[in-house]
Legacy VTK file of the C-alpha trace (Angstrom):
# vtk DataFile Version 3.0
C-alpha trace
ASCII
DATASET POLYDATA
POINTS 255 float
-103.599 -51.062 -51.528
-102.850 -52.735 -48.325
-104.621 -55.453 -46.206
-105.607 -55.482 -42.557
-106.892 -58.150 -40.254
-110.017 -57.545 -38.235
-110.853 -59.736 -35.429
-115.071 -59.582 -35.291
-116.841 -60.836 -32.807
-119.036 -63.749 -34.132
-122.365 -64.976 -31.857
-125.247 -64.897 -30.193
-126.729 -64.569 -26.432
-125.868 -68.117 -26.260
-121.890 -67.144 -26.601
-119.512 -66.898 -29.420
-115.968 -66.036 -30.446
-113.697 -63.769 -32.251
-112.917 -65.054 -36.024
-110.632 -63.004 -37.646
-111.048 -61.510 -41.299
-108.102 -60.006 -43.678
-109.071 -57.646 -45.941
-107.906 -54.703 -48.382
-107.769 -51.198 -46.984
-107.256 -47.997 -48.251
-106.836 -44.746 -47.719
-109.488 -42.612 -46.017
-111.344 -45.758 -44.860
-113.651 -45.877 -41.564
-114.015 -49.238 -39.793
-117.302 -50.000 -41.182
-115.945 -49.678 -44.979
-114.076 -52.742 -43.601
-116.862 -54.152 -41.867
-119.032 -53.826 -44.994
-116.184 -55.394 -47.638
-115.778 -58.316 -45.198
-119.616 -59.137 -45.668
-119.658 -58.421 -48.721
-116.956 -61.034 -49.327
-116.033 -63.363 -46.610
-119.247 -63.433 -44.041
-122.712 -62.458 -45.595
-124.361 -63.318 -42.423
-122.332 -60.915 -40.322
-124.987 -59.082 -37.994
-123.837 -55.369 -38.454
-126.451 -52.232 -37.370
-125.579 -49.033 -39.202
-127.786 -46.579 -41.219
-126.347 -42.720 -41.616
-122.347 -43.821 -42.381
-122.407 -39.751 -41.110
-121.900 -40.028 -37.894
-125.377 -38.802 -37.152
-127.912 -41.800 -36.348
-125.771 -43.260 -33.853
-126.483 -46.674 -35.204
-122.863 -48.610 -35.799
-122.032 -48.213 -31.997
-119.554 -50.934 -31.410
-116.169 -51.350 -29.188
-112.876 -50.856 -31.182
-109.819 -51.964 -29.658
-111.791 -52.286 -25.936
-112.828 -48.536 -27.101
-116.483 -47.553 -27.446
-116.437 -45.638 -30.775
-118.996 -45.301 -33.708
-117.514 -47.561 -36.348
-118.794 -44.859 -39.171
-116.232 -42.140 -37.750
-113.428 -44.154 -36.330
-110.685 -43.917 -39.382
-108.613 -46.794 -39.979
-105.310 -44.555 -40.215
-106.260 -43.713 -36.218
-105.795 -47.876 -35.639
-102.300 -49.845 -35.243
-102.946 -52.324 -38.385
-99.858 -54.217 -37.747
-101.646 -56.445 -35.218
-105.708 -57.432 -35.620
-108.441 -54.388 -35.112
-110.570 -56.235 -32.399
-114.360 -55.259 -32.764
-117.511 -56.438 -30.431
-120.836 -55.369 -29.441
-120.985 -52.820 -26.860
-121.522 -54.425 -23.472
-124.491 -52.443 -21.257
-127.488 -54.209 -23.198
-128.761 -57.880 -24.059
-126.524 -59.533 -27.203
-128.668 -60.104 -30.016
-126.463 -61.457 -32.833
-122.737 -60.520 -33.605
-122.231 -56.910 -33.420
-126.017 -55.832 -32.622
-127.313 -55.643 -29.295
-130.778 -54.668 -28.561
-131.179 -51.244 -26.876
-134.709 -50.824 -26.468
-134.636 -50.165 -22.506
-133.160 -46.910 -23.488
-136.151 -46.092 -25.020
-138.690 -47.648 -22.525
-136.901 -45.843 -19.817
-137.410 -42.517 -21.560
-140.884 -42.873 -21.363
-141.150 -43.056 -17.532
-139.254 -39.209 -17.489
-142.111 -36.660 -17.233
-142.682 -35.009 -20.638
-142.169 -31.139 -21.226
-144.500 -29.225 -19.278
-144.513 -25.324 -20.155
-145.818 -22.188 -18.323
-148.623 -20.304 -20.213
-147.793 -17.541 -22.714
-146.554 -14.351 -21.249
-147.378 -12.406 -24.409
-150.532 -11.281 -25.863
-149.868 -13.301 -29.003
-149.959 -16.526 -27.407
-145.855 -16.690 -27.161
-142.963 -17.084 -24.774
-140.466 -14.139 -24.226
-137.239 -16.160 -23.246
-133.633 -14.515 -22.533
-131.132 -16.314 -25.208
-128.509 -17.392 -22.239
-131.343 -19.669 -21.275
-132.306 -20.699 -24.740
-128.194 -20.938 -25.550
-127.889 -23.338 -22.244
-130.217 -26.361 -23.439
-128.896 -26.799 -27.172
-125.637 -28.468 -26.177
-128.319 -31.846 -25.192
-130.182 -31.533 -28.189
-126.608 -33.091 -30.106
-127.191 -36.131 -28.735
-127.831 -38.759 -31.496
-128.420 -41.567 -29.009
-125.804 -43.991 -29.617
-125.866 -44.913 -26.265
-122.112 -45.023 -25.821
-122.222 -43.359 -22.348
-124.634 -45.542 -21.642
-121.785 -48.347 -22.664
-119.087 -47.102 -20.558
-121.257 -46.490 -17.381
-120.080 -48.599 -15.091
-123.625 -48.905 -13.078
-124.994 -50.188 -16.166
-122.616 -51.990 -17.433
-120.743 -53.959 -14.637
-123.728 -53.537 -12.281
-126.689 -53.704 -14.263
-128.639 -51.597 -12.343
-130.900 -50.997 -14.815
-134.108 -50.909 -12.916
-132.984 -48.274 -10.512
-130.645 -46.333 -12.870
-131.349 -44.467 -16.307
-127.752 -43.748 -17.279
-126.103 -40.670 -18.446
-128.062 -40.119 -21.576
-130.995 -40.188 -20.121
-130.213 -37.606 -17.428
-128.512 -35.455 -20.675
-132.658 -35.775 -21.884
-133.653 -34.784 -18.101
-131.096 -32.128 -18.338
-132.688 -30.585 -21.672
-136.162 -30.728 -20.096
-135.444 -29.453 -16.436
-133.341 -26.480 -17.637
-135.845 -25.333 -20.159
-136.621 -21.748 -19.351
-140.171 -22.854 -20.461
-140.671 -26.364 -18.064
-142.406 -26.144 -15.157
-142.723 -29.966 -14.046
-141.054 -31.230 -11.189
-138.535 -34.107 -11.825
-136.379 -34.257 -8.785
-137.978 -36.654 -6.414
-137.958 -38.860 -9.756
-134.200 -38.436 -9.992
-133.292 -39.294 -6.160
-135.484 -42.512 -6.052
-136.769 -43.908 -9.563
-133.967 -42.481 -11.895
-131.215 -43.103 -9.092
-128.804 -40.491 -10.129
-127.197 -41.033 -6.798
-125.696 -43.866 -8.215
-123.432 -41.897 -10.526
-119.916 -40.891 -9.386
-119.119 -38.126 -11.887
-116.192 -40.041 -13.379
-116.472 -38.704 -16.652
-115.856 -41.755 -18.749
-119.517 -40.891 -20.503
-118.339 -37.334 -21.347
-114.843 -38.762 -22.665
-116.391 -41.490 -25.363
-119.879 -38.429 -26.236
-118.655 -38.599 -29.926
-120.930 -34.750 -29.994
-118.308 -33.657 -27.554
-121.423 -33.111 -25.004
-119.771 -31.810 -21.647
-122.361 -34.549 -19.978
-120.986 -34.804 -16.545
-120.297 -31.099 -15.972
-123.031 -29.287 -17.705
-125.871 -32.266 -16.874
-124.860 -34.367 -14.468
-123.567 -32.380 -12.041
-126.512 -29.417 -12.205
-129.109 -32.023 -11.436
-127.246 -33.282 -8.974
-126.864 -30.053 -7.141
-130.945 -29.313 -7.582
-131.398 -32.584 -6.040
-129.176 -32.054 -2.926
-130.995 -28.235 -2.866
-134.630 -29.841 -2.394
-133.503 -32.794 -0.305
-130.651 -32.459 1.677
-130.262 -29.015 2.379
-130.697 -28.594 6.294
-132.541 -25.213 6.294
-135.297 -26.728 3.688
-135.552 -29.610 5.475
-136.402 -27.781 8.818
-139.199 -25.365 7.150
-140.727 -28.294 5.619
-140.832 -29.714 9.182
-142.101 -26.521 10.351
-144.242 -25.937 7.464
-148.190 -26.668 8.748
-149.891 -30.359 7.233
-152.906 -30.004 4.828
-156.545 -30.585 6.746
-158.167 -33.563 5.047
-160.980 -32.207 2.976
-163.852 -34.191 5.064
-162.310 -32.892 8.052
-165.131 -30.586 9.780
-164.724 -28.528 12.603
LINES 1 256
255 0 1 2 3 4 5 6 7 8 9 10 11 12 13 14 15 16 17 18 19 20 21 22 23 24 25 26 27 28 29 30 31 32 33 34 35 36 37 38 39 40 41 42 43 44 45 46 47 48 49 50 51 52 53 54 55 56 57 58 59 60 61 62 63 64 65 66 67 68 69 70 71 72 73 74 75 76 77 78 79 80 81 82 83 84 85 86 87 88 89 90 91 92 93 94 95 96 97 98 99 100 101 102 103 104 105 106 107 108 109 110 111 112 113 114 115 116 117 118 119 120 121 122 123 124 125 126 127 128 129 130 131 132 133 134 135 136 137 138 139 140 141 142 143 144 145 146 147 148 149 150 151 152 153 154 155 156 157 158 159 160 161 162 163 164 165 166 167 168 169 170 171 172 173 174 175 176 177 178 179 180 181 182 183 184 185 186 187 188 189 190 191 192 193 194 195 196 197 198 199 200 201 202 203 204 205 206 207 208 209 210 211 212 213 214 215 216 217 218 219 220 221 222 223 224 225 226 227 228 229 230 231 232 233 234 235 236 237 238 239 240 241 242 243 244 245 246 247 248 249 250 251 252 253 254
């Protein structure tokens, strides 16, 4: 049995500190087996959210070494322990207490996307006839266990705080799964240009690096709805039809 020395962050919105803890570790320990024997023992009012310890709720979302990582999956033999393991809060959403932030916008946001909206039945049972490539495209979103880590990293979000004007990458990975349904039929682009502003992304691919599901999101989400977007906006030759195209009469207009 050996020991290692964690340095937690310790506070509230109103500030706070690192304090550091030393503690027995073993092998085939995660961070949170730490994090859990140092409440246990030295600070039972350390404020720690976790719930699956699989690697599946995305609960325990915390920054390791300056490293956005889920603390349930992030082995301790992966860490130098000859100098303190530094752990905080991640840093896009309001502090709450310790290592818990509150992440609700994420979840108030994704109510302002337009829902799933699917053409009727082509089949005289009542059901869909789909080709699998198109099925096959939209499962790689579905991993996403909404740990909000891209969301973390996302430097409009987090050194910005944009916000109001920007849903972050894991909510475009959610606009992703519903625009490339083979099924959807609603119209979400003039939402992504103005009230989702995914101008505001630069495709640098720090959200796909730290997507602990290994979900391409900049290349297989990102970018496509950023090319549909520059197809129905900015593309010269649509732009002149819908010029050309002839206005709507009002209906009480009367010859």
């Amino acid at each position: 049995m050996n020991t290692a020395t964690f340095s937690i962050f310790r506070g509230d919105s109103n500030g706070g500190k690192f304090e550091d803890y030393t503690t027995e570790v073993s092998e085939g320990m995660v961070v949170l087996d730490a994090v859990h024997g140092i409440q246990s023992a030295q600070a039972n009012d350390l404020a720690c959210r976790w719930n699956c310890k699989a690697g599946k709720c995305g609960s325990c979302s915390a920054e390791i070494n300056g490293m956005p990582k889920l603390m349930c999956m992030t082995r301790l033999n992966s860490l130098p322990l000859d100098k303190p393991v530094t752990i905080e809060p991640i840093k896009a959403f309001p502090h709450v207490r310790d290592l818990v932030t509150d992440v609700s916008w994420n979840f108030a946001a994704k109510m302002k996307i337009k829902k799933f909206k699917p053409r009727p039945p082509d089949a005289p049972d009542g059901s869909w006839r789909m080709a699998q490539g198109d099925i096959d495209r939209v499962q790689e979103y579905r991993k996403c266990i909404e740990c909000f880590l891209c969301q973390d990293v996302c430097h409009v979000l987090r050194e910005h705080n944009k916000h109001d004007e920007f849903i972050g990458p894991r909510l475009l990975v959610y606009t992703a799964a519903l625009e490339m349904h083979p099924l959807d039929t609603e119209d979400r682009l003039q939402d992504l240009k103005n009230a989702h502003g995914i101008g505001y992304c630069n495709i640098t691919k720090c959200c796909t690096k730290v997507c602990p599901e290994d979900i391409t999101i900049t290349d297989n989400a990102i970018i496509p709805l950023k090319e549909r977007v520059v197809d129905e906006f900015y593309d010269p030759l649509k732009r002149l039809l819908r010029l050309l195209r002839p206005k709507p009469k009002p209906e009480n207009d009367h010859v």
